[in-house]
TITI-898551 format. One record per residue: residue number from 1; x, y, z of N, C-alpha, C in turn; chain. Coordinates in Angstrom, 1 decimal, always signed. Layout:
% TITI-898551
<site n="NUM" n_x="X" n_y="Y" n_z="Z" ca_x="X" ca_y="Y" ca_z="Z" c_x="X" c_y="Y" c_z="Z" chain="A"/>
...
//
This chain:
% TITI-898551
<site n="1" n_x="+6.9" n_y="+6.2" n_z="-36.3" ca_x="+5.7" ca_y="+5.7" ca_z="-35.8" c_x="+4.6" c_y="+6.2" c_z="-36.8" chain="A"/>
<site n="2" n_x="+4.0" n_y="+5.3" n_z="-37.4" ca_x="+2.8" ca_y="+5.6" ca_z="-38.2" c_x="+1.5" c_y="+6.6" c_z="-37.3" chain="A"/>
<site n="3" n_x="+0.9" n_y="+7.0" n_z="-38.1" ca_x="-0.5" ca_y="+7.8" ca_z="-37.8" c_x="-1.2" c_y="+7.2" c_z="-36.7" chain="A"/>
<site n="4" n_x="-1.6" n_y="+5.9" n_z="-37.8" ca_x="-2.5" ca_y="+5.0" ca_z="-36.6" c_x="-2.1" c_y="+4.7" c_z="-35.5" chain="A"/>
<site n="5" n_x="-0.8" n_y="+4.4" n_z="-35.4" ca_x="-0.4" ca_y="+4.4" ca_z="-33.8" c_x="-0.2" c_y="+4.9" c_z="-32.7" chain="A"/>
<site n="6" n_x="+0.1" n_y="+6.4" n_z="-33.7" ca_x="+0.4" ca_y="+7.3" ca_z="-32.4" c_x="-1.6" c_y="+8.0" c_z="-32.2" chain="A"/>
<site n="7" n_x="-2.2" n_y="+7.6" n_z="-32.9" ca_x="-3.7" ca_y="+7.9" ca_z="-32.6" c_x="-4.5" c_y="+7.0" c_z="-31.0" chain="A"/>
<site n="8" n_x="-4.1" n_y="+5.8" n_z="-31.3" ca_x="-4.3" ca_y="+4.8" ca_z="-30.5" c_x="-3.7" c_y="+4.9" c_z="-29.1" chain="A"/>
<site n="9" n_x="-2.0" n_y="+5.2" n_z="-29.2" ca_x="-1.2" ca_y="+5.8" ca_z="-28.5" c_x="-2.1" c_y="+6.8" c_z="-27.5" chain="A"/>
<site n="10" n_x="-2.3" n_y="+7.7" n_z="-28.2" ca_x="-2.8" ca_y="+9.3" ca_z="-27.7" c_x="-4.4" c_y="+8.6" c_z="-26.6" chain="A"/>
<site n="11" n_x="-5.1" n_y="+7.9" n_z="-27.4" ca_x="-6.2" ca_y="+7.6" ca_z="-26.8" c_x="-5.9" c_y="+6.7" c_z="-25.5" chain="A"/>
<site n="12" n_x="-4.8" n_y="+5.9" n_z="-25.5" ca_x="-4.9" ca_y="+4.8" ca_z="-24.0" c_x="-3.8" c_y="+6.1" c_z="-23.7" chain="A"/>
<site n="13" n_x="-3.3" n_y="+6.9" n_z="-23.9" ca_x="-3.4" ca_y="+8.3" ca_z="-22.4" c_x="-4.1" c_y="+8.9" c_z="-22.1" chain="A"/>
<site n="14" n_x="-5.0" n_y="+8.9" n_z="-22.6" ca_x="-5.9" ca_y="+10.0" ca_z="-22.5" c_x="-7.0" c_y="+8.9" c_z="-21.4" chain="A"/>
<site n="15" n_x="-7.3" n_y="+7.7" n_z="-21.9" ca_x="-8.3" ca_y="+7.1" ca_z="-21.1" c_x="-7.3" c_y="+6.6" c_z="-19.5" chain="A"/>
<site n="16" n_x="-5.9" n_y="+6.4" n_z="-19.9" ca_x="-5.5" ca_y="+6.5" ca_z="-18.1" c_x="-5.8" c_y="+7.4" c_z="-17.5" chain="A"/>
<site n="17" n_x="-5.0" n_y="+8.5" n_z="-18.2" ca_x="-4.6" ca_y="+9.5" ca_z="-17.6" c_x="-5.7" c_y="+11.1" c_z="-17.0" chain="A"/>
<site n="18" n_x="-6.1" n_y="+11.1" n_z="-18.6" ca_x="-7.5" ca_y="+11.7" ca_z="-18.7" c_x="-8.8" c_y="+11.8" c_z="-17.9" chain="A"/>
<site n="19" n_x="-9.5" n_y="+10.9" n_z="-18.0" ca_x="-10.4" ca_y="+10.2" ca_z="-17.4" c_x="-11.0" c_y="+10.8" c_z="-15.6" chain="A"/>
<site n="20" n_x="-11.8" n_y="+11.4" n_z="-15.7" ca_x="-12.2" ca_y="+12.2" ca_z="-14.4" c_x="-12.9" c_y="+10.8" c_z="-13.5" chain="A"/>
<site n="21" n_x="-12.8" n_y="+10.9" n_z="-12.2" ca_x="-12.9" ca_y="+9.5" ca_z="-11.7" c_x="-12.3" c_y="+8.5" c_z="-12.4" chain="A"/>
<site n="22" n_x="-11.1" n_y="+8.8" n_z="-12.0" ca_x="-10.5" ca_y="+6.9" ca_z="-13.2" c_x="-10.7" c_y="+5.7" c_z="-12.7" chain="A"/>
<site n="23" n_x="-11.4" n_y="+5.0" n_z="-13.3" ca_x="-11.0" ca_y="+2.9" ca_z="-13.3" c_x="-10.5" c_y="+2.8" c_z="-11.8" chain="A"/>
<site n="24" n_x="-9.2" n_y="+3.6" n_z="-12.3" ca_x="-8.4" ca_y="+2.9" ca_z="-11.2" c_x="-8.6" c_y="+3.3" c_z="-10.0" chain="A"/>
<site n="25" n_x="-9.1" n_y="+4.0" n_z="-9.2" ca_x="-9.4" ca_y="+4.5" ca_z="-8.3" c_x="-9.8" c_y="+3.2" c_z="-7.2" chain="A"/>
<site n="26" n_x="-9.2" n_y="+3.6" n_z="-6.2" ca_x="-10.1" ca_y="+2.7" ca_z="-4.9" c_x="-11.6" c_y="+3.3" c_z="-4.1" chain="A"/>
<site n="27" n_x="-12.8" n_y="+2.5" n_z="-4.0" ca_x="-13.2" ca_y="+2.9" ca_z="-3.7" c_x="-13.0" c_y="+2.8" c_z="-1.8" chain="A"/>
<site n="28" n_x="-13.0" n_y="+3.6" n_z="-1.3" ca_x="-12.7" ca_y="+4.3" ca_z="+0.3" c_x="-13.6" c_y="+4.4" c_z="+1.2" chain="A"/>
<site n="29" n_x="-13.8" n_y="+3.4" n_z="+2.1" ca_x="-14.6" ca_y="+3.2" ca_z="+3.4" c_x="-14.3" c_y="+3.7" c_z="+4.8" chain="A"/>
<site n="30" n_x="-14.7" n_y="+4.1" n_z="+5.8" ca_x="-14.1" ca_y="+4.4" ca_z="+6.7" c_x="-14.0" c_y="+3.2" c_z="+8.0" chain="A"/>
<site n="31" n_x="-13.7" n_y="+2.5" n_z="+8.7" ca_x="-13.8" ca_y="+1.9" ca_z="+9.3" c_x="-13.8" c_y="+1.9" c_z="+11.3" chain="A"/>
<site n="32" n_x="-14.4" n_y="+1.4" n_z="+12.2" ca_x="-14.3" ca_y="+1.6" ca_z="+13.5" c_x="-14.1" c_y="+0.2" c_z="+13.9" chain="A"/>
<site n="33" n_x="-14.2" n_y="-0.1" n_z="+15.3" ca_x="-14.2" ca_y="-1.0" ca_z="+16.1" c_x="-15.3" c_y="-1.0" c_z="+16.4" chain="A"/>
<site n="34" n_x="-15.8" n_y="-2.7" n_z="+16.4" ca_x="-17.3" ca_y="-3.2" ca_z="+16.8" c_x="-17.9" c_y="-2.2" c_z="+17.8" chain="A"/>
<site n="35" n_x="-17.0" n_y="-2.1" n_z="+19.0" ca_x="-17.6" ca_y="-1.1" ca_z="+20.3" c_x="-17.8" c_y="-0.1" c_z="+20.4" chain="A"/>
<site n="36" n_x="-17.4" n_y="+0.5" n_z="+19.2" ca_x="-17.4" ca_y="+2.0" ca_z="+18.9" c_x="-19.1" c_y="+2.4" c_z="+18.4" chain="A"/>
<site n="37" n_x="-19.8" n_y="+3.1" n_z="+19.2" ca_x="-21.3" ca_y="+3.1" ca_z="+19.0" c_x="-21.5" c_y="+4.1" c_z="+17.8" chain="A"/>
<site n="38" n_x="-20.9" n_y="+4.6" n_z="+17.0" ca_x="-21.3" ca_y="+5.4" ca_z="+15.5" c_x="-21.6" c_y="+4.3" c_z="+14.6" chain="A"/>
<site n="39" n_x="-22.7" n_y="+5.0" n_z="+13.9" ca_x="-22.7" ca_y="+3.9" ca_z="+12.5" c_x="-22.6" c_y="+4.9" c_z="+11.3" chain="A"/>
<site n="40" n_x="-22.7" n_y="+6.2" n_z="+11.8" ca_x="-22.6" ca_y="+7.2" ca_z="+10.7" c_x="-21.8" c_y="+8.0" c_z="+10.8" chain="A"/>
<site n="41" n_x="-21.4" n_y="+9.1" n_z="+10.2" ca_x="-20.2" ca_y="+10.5" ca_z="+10.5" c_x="-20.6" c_y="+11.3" c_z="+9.3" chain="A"/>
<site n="42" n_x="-20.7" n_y="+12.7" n_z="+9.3" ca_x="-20.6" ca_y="+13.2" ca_z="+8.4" c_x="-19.1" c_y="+13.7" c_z="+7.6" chain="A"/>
<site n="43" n_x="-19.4" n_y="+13.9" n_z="+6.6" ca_x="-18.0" ca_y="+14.1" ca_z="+5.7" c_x="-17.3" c_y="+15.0" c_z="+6.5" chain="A"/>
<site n="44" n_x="-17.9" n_y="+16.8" n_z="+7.0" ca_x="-16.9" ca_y="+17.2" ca_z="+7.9" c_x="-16.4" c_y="+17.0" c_z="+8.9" chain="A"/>
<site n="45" n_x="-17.0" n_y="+16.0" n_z="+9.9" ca_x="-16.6" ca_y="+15.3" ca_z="+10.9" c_x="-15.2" c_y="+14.5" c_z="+10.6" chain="A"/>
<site n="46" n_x="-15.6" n_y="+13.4" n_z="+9.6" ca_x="-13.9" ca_y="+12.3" ca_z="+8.9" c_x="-12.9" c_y="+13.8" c_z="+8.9" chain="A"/>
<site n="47" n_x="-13.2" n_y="+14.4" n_z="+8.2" ca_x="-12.1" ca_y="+15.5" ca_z="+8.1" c_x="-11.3" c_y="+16.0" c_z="+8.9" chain="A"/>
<site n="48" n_x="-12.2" n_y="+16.6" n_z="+9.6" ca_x="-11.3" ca_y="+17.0" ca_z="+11.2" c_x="-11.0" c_y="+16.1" c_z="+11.9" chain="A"/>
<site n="49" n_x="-11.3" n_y="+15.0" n_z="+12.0" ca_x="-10.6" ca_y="+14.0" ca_z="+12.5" c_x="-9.5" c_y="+13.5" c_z="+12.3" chain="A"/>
<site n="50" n_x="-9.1" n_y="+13.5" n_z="+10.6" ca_x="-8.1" ca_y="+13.0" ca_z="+10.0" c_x="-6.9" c_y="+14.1" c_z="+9.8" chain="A"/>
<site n="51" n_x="-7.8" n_y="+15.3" n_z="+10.1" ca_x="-6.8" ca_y="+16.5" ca_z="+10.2" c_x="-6.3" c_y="+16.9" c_z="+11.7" chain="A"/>
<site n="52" n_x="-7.1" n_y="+16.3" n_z="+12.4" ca_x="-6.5" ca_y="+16.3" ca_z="+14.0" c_x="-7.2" c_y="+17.9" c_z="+14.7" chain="A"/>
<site n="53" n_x="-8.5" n_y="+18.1" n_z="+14.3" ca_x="-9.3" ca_y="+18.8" ca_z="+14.3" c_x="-10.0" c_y="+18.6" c_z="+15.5" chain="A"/>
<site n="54" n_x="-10.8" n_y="+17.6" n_z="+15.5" ca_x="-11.7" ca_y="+16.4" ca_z="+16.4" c_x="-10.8" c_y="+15.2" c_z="+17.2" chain="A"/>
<site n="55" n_x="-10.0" n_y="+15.6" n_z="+18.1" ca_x="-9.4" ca_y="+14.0" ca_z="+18.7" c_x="-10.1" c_y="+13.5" c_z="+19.9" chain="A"/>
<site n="56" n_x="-11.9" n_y="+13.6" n_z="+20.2" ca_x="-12.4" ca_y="+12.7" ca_z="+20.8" c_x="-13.9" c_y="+12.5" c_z="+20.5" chain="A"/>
<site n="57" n_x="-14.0" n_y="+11.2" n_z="+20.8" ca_x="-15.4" ca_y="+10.5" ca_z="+20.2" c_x="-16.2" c_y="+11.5" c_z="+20.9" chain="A"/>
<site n="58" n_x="-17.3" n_y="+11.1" n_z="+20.3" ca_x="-18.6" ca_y="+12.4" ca_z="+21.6" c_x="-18.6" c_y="+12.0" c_z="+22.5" chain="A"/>
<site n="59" n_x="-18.3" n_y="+10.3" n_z="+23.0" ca_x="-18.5" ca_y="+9.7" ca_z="+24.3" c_x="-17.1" c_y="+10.3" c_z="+25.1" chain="A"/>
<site n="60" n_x="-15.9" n_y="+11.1" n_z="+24.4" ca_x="-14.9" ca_y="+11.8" ca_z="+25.7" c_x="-13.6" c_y="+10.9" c_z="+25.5" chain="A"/>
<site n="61" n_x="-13.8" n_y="+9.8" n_z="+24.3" ca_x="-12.6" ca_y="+9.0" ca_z="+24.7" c_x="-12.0" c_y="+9.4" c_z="+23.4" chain="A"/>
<site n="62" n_x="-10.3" n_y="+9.2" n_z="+23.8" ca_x="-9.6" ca_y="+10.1" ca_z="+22.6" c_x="-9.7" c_y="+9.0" c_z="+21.0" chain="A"/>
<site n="63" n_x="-9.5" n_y="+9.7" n_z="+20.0" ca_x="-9.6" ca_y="+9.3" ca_z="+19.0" c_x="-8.2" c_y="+8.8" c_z="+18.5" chain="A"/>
<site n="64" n_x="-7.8" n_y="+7.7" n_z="+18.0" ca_x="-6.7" ca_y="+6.7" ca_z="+17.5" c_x="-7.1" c_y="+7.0" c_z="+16.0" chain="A"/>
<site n="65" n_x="-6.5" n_y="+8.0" n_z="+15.3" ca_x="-6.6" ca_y="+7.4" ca_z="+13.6" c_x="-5.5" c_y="+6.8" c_z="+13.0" chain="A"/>
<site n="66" n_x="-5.5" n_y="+6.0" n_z="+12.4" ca_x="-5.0" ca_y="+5.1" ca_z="+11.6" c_x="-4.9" c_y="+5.5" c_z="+9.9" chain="A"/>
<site n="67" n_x="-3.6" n_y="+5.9" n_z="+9.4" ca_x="-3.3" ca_y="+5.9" ca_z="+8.3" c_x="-3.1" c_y="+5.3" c_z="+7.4" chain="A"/>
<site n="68" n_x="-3.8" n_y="+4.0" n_z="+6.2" ca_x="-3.4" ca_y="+3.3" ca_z="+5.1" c_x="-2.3" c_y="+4.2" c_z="+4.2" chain="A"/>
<site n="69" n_x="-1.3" n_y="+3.8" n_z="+4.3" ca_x="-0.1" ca_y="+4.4" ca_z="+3.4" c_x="-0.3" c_y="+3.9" c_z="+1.7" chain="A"/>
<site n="70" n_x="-0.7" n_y="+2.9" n_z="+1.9" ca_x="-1.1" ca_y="+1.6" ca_z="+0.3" c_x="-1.6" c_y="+3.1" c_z="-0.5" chain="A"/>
<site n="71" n_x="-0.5" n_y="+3.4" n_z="-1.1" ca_x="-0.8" ca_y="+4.5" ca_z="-1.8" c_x="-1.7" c_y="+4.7" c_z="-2.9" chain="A"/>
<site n="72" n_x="-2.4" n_y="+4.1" n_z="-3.7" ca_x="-3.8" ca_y="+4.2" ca_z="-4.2" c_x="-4.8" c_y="+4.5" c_z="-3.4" chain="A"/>
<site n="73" n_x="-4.9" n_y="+3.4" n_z="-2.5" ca_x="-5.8" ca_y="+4.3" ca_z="-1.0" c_x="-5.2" c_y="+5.3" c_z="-0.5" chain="A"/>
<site n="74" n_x="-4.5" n_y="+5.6" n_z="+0.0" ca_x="-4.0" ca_y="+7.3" ca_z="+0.4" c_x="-4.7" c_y="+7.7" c_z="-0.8" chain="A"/>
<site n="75" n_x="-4.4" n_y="+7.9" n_z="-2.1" ca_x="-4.2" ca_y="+9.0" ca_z="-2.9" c_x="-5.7" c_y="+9.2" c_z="-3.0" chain="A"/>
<site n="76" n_x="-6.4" n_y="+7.9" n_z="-2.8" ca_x="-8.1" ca_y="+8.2" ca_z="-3.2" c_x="-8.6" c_y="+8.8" c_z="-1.9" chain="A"/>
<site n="77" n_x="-8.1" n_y="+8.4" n_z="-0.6" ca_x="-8.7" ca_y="+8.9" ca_z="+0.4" c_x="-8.4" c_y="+10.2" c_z="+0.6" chain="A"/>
<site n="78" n_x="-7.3" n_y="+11.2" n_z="+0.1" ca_x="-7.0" ca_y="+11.8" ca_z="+0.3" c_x="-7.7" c_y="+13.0" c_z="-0.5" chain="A"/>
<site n="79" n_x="-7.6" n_y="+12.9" n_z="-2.0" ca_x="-8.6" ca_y="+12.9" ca_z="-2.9" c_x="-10.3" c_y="+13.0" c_z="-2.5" chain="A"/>
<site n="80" n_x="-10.6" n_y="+11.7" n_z="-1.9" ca_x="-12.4" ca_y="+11.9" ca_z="-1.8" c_x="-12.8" c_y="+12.6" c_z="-0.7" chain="A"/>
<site n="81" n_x="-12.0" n_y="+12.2" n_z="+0.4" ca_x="-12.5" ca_y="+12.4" ca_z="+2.1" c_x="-11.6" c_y="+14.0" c_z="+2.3" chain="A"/>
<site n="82" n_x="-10.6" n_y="+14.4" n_z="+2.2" ca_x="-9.7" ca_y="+15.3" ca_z="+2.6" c_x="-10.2" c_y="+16.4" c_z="+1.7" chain="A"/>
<site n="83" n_x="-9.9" n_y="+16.2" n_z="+0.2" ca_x="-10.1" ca_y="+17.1" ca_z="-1.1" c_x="-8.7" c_y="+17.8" c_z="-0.5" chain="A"/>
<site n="84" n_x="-7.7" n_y="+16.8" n_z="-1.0" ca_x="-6.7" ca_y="+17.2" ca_z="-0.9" c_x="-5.8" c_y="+16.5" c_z="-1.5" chain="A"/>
<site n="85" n_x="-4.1" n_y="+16.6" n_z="-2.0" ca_x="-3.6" ca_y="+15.9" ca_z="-2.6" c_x="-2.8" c_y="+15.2" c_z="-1.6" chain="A"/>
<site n="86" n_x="-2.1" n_y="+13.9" n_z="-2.0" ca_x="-1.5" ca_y="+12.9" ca_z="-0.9" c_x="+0.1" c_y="+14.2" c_z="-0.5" chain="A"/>
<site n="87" n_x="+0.5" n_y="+14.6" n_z="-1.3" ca_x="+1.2" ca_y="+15.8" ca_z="-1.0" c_x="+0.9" c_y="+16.7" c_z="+0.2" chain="A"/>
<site n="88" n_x="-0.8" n_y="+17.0" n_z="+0.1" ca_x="-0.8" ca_y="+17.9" ca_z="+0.5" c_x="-0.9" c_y="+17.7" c_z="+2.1" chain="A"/>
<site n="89" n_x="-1.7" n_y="+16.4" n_z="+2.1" ca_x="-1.5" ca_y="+16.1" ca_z="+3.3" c_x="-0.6" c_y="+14.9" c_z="+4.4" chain="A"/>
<site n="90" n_x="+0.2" n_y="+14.7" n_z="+3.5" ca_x="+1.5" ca_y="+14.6" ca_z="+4.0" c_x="+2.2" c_y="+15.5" c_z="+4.5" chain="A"/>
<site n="91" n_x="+2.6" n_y="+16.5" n_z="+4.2" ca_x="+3.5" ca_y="+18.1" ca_z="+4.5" c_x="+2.2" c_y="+18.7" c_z="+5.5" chain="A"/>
<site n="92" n_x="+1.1" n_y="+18.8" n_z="+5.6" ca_x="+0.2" ca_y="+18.7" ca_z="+6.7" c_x="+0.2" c_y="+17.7" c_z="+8.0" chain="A"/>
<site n="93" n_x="+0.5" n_y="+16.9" n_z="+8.0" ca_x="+1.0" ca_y="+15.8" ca_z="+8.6" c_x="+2.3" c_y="+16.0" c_z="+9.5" chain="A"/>
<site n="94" n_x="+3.1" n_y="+16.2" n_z="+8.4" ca_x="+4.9" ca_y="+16.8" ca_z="+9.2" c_x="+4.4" c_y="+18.2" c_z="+10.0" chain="A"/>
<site n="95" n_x="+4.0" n_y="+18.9" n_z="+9.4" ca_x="+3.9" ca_y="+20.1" ca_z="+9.6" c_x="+3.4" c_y="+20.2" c_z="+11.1" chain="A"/>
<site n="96" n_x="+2.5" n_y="+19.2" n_z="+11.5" ca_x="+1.5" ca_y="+19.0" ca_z="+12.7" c_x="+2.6" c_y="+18.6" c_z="+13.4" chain="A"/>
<site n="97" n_x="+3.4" n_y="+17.4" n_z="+13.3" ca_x="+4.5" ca_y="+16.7" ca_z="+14.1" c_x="+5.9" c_y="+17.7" c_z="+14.2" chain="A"/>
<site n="98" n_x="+5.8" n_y="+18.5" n_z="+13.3" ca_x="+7.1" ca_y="+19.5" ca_z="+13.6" c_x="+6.8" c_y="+21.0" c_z="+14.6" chain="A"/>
<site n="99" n_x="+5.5" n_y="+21.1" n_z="+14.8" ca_x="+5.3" ca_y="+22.3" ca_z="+15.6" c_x="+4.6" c_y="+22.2" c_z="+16.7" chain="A"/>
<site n="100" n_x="+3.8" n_y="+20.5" n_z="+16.9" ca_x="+3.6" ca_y="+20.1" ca_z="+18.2" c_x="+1.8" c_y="+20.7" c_z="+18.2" chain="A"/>
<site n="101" n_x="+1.5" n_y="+20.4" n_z="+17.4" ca_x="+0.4" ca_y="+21.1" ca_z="+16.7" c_x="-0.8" c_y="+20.0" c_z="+17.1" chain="A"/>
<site n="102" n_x="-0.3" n_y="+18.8" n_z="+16.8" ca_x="-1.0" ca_y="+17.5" ca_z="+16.9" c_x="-0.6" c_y="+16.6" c_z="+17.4" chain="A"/>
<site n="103" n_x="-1.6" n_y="+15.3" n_z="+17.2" ca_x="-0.5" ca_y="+14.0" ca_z="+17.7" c_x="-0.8" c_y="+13.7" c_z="+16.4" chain="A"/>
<site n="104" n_x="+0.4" n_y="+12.8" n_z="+15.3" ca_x="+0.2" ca_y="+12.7" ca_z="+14.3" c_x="-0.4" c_y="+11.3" c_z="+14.4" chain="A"/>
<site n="105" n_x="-0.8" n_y="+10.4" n_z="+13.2" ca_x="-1.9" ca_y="+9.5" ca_z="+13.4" c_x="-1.0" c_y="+8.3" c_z="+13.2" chain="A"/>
<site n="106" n_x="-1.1" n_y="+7.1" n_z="+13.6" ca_x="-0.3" ca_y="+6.1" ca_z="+13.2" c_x="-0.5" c_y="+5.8" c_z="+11.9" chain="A"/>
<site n="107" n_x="+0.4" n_y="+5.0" n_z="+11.1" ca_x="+0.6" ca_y="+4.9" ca_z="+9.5" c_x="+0.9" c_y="+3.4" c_z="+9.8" chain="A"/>
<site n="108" n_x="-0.2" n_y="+2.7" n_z="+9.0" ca_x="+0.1" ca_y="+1.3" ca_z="+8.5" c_x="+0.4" c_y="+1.3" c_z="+7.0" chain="A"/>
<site n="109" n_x="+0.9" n_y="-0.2" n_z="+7.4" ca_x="+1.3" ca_y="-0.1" ca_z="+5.0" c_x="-0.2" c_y="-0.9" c_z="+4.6" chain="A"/>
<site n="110" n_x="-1.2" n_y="-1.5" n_z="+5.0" ca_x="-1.7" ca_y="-1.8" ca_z="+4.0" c_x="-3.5" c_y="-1.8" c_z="+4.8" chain="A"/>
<site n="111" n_x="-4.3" n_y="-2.4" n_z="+3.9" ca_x="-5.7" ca_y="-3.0" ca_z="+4.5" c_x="-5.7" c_y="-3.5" c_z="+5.4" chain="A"/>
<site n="112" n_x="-4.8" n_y="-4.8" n_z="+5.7" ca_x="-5.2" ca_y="-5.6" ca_z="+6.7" c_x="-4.3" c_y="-4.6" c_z="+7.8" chain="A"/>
<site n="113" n_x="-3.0" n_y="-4.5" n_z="+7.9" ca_x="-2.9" ca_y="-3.6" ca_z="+9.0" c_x="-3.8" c_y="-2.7" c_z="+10.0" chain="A"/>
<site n="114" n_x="-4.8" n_y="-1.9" n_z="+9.1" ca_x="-5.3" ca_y="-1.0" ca_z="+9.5" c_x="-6.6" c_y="-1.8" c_z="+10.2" chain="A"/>
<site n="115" n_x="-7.3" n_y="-3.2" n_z="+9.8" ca_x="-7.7" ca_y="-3.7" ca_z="+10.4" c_x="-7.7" c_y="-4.2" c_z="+11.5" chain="A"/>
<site n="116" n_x="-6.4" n_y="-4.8" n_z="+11.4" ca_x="-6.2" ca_y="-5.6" ca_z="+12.5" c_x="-5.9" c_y="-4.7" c_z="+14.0" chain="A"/>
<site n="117" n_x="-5.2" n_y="-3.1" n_z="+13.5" ca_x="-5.4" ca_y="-2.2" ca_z="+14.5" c_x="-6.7" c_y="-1.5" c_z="+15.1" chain="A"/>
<site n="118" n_x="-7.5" n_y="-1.4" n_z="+14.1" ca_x="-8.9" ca_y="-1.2" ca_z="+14.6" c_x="-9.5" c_y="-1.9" c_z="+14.9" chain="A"/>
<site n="119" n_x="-9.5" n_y="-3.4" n_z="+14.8" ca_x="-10.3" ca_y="-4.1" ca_z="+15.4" c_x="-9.6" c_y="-4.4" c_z="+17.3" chain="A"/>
<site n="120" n_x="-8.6" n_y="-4.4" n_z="+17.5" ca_x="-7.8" ca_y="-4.3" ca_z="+18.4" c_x="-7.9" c_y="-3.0" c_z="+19.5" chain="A"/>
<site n="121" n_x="-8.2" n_y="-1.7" n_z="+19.0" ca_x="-8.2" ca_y="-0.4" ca_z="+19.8" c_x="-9.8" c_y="+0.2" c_z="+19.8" chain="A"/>
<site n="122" n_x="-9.9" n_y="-0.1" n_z="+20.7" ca_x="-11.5" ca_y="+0.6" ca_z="+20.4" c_x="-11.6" c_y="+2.1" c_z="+20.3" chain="A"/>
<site n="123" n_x="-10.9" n_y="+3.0" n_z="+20.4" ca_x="-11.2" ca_y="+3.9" ca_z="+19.7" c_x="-10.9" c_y="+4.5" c_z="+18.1" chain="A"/>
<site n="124" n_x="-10.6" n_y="+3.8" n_z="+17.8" ca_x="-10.0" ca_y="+3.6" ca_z="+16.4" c_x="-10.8" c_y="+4.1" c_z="+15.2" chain="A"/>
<site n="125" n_x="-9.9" n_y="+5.1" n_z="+14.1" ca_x="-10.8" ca_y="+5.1" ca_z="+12.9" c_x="-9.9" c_y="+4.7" c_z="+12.0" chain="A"/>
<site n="126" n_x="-9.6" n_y="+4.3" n_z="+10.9" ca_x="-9.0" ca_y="+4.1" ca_z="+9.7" c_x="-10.1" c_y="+4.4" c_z="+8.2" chain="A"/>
<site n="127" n_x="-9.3" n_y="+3.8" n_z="+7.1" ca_x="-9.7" ca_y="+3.7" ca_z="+5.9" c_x="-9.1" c_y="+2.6" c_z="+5.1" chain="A"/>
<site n="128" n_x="-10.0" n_y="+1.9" n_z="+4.7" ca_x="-9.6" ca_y="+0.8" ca_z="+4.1" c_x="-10.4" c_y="+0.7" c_z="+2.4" chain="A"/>
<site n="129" n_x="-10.1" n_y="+0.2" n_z="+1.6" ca_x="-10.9" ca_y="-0.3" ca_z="+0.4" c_x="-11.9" c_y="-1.1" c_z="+0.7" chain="A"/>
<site n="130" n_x="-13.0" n_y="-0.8" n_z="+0.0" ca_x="-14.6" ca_y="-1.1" ca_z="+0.0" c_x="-14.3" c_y="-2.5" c_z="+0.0" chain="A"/>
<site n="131" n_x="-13.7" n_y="-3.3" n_z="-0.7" ca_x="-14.1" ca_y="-5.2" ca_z="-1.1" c_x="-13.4" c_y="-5.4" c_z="+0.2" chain="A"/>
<site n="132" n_x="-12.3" n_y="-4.8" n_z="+1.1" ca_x="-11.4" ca_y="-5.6" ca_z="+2.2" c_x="-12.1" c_y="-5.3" c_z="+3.1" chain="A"/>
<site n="133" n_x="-13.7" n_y="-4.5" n_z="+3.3" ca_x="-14.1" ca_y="-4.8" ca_z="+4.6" c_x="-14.6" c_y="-6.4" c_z="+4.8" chain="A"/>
<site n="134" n_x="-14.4" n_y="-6.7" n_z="+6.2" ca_x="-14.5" ca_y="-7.8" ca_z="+7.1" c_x="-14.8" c_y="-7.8" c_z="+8.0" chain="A"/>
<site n="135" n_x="-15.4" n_y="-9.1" n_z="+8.7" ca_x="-16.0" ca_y="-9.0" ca_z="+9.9" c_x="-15.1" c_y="-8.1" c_z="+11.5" chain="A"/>
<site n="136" n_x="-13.7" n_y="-7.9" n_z="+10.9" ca_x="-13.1" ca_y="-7.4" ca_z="+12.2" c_x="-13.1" c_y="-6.3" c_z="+12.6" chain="A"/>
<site n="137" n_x="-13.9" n_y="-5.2" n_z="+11.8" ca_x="-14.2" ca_y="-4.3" ca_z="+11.6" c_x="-15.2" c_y="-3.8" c_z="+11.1" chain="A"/>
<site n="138" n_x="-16.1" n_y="-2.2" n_z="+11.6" ca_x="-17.6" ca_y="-2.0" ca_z="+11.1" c_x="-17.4" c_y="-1.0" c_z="+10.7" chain="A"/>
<site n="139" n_x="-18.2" n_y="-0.6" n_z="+9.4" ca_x="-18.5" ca_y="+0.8" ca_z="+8.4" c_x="-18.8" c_y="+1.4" c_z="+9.1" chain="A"/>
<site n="140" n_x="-18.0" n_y="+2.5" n_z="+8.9" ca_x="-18.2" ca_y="+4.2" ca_z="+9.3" c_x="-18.9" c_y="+4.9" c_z="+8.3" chain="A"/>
<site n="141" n_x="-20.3" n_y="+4.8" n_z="+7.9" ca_x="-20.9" ca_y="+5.6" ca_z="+6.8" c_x="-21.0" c_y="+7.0" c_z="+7.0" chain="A"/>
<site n="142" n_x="-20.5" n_y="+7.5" n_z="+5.9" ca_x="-20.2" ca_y="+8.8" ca_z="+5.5" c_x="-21.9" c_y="+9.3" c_z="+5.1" chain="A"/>
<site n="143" n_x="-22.0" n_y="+10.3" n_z="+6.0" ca_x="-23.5" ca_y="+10.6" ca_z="+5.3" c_x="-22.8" c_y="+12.4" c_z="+4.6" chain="A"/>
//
């Protein structure tokens, strides 16, 4: 392999792989059910929720979270909202269900899944990618 190629080479890894916030990233919304009276949550709040910290709304009714498996969203949600790796909180996850620690959260495979479960359960929180919100569901802004 010539110079020039492996130069070029080197640079499209470095721009995948390299690259702090990469391209490819999803950007990660939180979502509720219409009835659900929050329009905001702070970052530590999502957290303990998703870690089974917080399992009820302030109004007393238990909290339903919903997992996107669609592993780019995992890995970004996991990454932005958790600051953790999909690893890490996976084996956090078992770990909860093996010692009776938690109730662990239901896991859908994709966007619409997790919609069509929150729009369905009113106590509901999930995470979906920013372009797939829709009317069946309302933004949970992270302040």
């Amino acid at each position: 392999m010539g110079k020039p190629l492996k130069t070029i080479m080197l640079l499209l890894l470095l721009m995948l792989y390299g690259a702090p916030g990469s391209c490819l990233a999803a950007e990660i919304i939180l979502v509720v059910n219409h009835d659900n009276p929050l329009t905001g949550i702070t970052w530590r709040a999502a957290e303990r929720i998703f870690l089974s910290k917080k399992t009820e709304w302030t109004q007393g009714e238990h909290i339903h979270v919903v997992v996107n498996n669609e592993p780019e969203v995992y890995a970004s949600f996991c990454r932005d909202i958790l600051k953790k790796t999909s690893l890490q909180y996976l084996l956090y996850r078992k770990k909860m269900l093996f010692n009776g620690s938690g109730i662990p959260p239901r896991v859908m495979n994709n966007d619409e899944e997790v919609k069509d479960f929150v729009a369905s359960a009113k106590d509901a929180i999930g995470f979906i990618r920013q372009e797939s919100l829709d009317s069946r569901v309302k933004l949970l802004v992270i302040r």
